[in-house]
N, C-alpha and C positions, 0 to 999 in steps of 0.2 A: 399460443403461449401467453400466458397472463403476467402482468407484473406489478409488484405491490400498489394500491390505489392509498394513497394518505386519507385520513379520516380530514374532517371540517379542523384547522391548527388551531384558529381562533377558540375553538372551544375554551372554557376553561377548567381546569382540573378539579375533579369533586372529590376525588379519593385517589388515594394507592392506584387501589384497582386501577383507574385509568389508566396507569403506566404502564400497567402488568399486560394490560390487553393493549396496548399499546403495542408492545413488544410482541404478544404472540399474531399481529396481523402478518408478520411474515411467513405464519404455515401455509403451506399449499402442496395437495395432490404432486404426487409424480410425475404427471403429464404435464405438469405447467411448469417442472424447474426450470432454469435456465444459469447458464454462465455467464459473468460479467466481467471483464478485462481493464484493468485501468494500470495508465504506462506512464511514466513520470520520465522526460526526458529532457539532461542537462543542454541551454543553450548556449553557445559560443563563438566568438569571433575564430572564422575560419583562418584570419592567420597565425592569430595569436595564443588559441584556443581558451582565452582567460574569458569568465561571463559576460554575455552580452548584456546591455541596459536596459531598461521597459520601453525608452523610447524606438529601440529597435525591435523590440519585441513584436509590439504595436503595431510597429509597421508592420511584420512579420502578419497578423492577426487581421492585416486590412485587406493585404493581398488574399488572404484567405477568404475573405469576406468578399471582395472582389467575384471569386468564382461564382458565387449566387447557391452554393451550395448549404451556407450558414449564415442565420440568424446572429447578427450582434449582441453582448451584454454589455451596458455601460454603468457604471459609479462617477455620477458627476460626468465629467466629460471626458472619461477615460473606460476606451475600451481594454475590458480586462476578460470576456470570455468569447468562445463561440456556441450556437449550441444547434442542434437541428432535431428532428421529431423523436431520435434515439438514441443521442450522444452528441458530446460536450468536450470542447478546449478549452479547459481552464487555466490557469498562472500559479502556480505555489508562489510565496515569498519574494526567492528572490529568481524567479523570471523561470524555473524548471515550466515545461512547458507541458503537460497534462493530457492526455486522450481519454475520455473512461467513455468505452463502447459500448454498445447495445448488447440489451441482457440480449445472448442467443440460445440455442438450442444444443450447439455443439461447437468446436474448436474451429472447425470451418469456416463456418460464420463468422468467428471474430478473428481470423486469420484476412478477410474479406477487406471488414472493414478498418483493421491493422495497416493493410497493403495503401488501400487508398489514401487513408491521413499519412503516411510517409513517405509516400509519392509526391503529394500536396503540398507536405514541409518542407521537402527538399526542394521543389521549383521555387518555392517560394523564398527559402534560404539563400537557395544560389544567389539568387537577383541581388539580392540584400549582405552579403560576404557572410551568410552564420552556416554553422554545422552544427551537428545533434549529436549528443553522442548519449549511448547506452552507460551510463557509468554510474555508481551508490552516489558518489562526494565530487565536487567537484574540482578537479586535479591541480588548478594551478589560483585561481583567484581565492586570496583571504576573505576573512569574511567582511572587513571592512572594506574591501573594495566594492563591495555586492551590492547594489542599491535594492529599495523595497520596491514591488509593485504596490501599486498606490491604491491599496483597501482598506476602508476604515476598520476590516476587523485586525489587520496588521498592524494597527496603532495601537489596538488594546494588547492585542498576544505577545507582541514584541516586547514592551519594557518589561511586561509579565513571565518571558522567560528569565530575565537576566535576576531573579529571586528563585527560581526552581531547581537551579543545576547550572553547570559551567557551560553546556554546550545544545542550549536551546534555540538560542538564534543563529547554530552553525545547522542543526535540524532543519529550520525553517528557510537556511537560503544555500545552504551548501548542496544538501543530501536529496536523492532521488530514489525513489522503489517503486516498486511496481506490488499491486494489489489486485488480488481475487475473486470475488462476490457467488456466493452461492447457496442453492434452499435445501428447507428440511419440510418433513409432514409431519412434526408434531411436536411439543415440547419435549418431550422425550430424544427425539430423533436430533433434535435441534442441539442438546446439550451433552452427547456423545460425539456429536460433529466437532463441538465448539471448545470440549476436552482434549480429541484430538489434535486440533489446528492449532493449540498451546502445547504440547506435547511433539507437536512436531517442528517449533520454531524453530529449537535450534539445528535441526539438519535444514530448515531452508536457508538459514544465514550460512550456514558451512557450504550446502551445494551447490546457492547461487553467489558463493559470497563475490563481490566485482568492485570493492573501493578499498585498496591497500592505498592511497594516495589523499594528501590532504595540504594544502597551502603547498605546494610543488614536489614535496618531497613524500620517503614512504612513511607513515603512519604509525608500522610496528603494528597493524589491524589489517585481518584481510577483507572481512568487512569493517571498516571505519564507521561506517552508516551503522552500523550495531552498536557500536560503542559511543555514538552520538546519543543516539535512541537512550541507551540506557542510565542519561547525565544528562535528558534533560528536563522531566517532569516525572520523579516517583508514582503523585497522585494520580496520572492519568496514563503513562505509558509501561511498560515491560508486562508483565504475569498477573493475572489477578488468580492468588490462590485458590479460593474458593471451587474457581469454577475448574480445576482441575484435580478434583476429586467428582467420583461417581455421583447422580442422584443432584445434581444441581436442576436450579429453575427459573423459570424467567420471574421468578421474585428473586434469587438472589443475585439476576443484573440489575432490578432495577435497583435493589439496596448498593451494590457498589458504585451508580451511575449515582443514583442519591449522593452520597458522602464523597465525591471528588467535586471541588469548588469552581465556581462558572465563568467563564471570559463575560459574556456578556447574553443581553435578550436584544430583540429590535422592535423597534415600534414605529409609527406612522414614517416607517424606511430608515432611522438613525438608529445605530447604537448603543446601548447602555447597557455603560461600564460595569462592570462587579467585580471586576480585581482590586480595589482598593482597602480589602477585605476580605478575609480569607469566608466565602459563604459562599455554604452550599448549594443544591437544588434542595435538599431535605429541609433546609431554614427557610430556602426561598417559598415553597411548597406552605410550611406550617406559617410563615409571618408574610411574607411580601416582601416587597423592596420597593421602599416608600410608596409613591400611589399604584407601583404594578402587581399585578399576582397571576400564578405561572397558568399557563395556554399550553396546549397541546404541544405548538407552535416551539414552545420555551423548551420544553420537553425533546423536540425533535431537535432543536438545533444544537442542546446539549448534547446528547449523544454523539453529533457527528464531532464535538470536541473533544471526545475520547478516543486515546489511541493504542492500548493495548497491541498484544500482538495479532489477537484476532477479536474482532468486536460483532454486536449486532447493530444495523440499522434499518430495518429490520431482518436483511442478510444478513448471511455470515460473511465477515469480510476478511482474509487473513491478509498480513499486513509483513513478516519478514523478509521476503525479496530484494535483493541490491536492483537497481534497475538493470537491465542487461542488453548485450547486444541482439541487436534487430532478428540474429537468427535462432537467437534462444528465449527471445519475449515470452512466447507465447508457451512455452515448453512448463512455465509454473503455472499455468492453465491447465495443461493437457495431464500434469500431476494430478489437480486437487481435483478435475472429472474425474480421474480413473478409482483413485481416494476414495472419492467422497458420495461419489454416485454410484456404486455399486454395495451392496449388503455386504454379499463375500469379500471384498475389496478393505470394506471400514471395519469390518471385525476381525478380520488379518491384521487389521495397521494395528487397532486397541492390543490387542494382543503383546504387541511387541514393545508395550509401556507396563506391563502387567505387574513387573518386578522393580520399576524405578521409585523409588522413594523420592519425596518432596528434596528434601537436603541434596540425595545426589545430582536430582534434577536441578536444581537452581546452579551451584556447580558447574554442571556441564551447558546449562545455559550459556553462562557469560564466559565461557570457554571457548564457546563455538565461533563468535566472529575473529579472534586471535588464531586459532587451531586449525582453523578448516574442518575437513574431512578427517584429518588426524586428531582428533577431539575421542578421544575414550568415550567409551559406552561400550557397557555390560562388559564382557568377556573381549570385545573390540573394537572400534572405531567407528564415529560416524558415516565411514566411510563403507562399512559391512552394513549400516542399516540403511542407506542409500540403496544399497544394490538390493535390498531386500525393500523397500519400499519401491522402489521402478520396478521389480518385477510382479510385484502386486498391483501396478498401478497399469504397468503392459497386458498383463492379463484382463484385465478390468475393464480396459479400452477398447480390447479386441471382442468382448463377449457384448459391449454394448454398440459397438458396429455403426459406429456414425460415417460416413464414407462421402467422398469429395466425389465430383465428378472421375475421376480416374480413378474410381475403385478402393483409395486410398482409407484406412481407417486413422483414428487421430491418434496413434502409437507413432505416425510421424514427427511429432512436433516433440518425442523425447528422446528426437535421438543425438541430440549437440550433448545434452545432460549427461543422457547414461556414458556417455565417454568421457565426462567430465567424473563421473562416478568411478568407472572401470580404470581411469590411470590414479586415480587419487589428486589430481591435481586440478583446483581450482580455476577460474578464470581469474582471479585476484593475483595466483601467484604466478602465471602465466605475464600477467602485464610486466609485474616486478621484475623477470627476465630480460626482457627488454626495456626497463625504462633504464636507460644510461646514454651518455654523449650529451651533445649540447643541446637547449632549447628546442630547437630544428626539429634534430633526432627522435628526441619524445613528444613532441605534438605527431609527428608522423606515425610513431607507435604506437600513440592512442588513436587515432582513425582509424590504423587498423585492425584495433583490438575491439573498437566499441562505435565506431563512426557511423551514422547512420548514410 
């Protein structure tokens, strides 16, 4: 199985065109998809459950380093990643702690190397008093107790939320999700996938929705982490309309990547800044920024500063998921294979958007992380097209027969979901049942609800 090869970055940009083909080097044959898994998990003082600090983090990242298993990354004298020949521990903001696994072939696979990083964290944790928990928001620490990890592109992004929306730097140190990664064979192929996976955001926020909780108390959100998202960069994050009409193309991502305004470039390893001015990549492109002019380089790193609900880089990467407990991670994996990888499976799902209009859709968008599964759609609930989406995605699974050693096909990994489907009741409101009694009581309730 193949996986993307980046062209020379340095290059520099001659035309449009570069962009456009830029974007389409993510097609590839059948035989070379693969699945990508990336799992954002809250860290916390095991007594306290409130964030733990970078400095324990670190620690956290040394032990790990320790085992001879990863490759260190540092900034300055601060180690802030891991990495090895197929995957990476990286640091969000404020200290969530990051896995994104090796593209694989099937759910197996990253169920593999799932098991081992959380194996890993937790020996490592223990030593150290932290626990992990599967959780969208983090439950008890404000945002100003959260310190930053120490990345200089956190210096730019940071005061640059607090001009976007009220709750960008509760995004960047509160909130956790888990993300998707997966190919198409064609620009065609690629922009039916990528209608869908906006079309179907808001049943991910409803069916994994997992952060009703925000600075200790409940929220009023069953994903919180939704309504984060949606308050804190217009420009770069929620729906881009466009591409949720038929007959779109990788010219009209690179137009809407164009016209959203850039954090920054890098250069001989420093940062420079561009938020001090609202400019775009389309100004950057036509004029420069003073003696720089844009690289491939500039182009790549833009894009990963977009975050729609589902983007290219040049995957598809969808992006709705609360993060979740350890035994339902992987379960919005085993979704978007059964989805996404099957013909009969993706023209089932289109199908069932056939009738929604723009207006109702948006609507029912920002419905979905308040509502759950109770969220209206069509004639009934998000919660009828749930069940109607897992059983196109079970059929799906079974006809493409990827099997574990024990016979197993990857229809295992939905079955925490479809029970979350079949009572209607979320893992969000689940917690809220038990979050009552003292201090005590609810950090024990969150362990057990999301503790890794």
């Amino acid at each position: 199985m193949t996986t993307f090869i980046k062209p020379n970055l340095d290059h520099p940009i001659d035309s449009r065109q570069d962009l456009v083909a830029y974007l389409s080097r993510g097609v590839k044959p059948r035989r070379d998809w693969g699945i990508g898994a990336e799992m954002e998990k809250l860290v916390v003082d095991a007594e306290t459950g409130r964030a733990a600090s970078y400095p324990r983090i670190r620690a956290l990242l040394e032990l790990l380093l320790a085992d001879g298993a990863w490759s260190g990354i540092y900034e300055g004298p601060n180690l802030i990643a891991l990495k090895d020949a197929s995957s990476s521990v990286t640091l969000e903001p404020g200290g969530q702690l990051e896995l994104s696994g090796a593209l694989c072939a099937d759910i197996h696979c990253c169920q593999k190397g799932f098991s081992q990083h959380i194996d890993g964290i937790i020996r490592a944790g223990r030593t150290l008093g932290l626990r992990f928990l599967g959780l969208g928001v983090q439950p008890f620490s404000r945002l100003q107790e959260i310190g930053w990890v120490p990345k200089a592109r956190y210096d730019i992004m940071g005061p640059y939320m607090q001009h976007t929306g009220d709750m960008g730097q509760r995004m960047m140190k509160q909130s956790a999700g888990l993300q998707v990664n997966f190919d198409y064979s064609s620009e065609e192929d690629c922009f039916r996938k990528l209608r869908l996976a906006f079309h179907l955001s808001p049943l991910f926020y409803a069916l994994f929705a997992n952060s009703p909780l925000m600075d200790g108390i409940p929220s009023g959100f069953l994903s919180t982490r939704g309504e984060i998202w949606a308050r804190t960069d217009a420009d770069r994050s929620g729906l881009v309309p466009r591409l949720l009409l038929p007959g779109a193309t990788f010219n009209d991502y690179a137009d809407y990547a164009l016209d959203v305004p850039m954090y920054f470039i890098i250069r001989d390893g420093q940062y420079v800044d561009f938020t001090r001015e609202r400019f775009t990549f389309r100004r950057y492109l036509a004029d420069g920024f003073g003696p720089h002019r844009a690289t491939l380089g500039d182009w790549d790193l833009h894009l990963s500063t977009l975050f729609p609900e589902a983007r290219l880089r040049p995957h598809i990467e969808i992006r709705s998921a609360d993060s979740l407990p350890s035994r339902a991670t992987l379960a919005v994996a085993a979704l978007v294979k059964g989805i996404f990888y099957d013909e009969q499976a993706l023209a089932d799902s289109l199908a069932l958007f056939e009738t929604v209009d723009t207006e109702t859709f948006a609507i029912l968008y920002r419905q979905s992380w308040r509502l759950g599964l109770q969220t209206p759609f069509g004639a009934g609930t998000l919660q009828t097209l749930a069940l109607d989406i897992l059983a196109i995605a079970r059929d799906s699974l079974r006809r493409q027969r990827a099997l574990d050693e024990e016979g197993q096909d990857e229809t295992v990994y939905l079955q925490d979901v479809e029970e979350i489907a079949v009572t209607g009741k979320t893992l969000a409101e689940r917690l809220l049942e038990r979050w009552q009694g003292s201090h005590e009581d609810k950090l024990n309730a969150l362990y057990a609800h999301c503790g890794f």
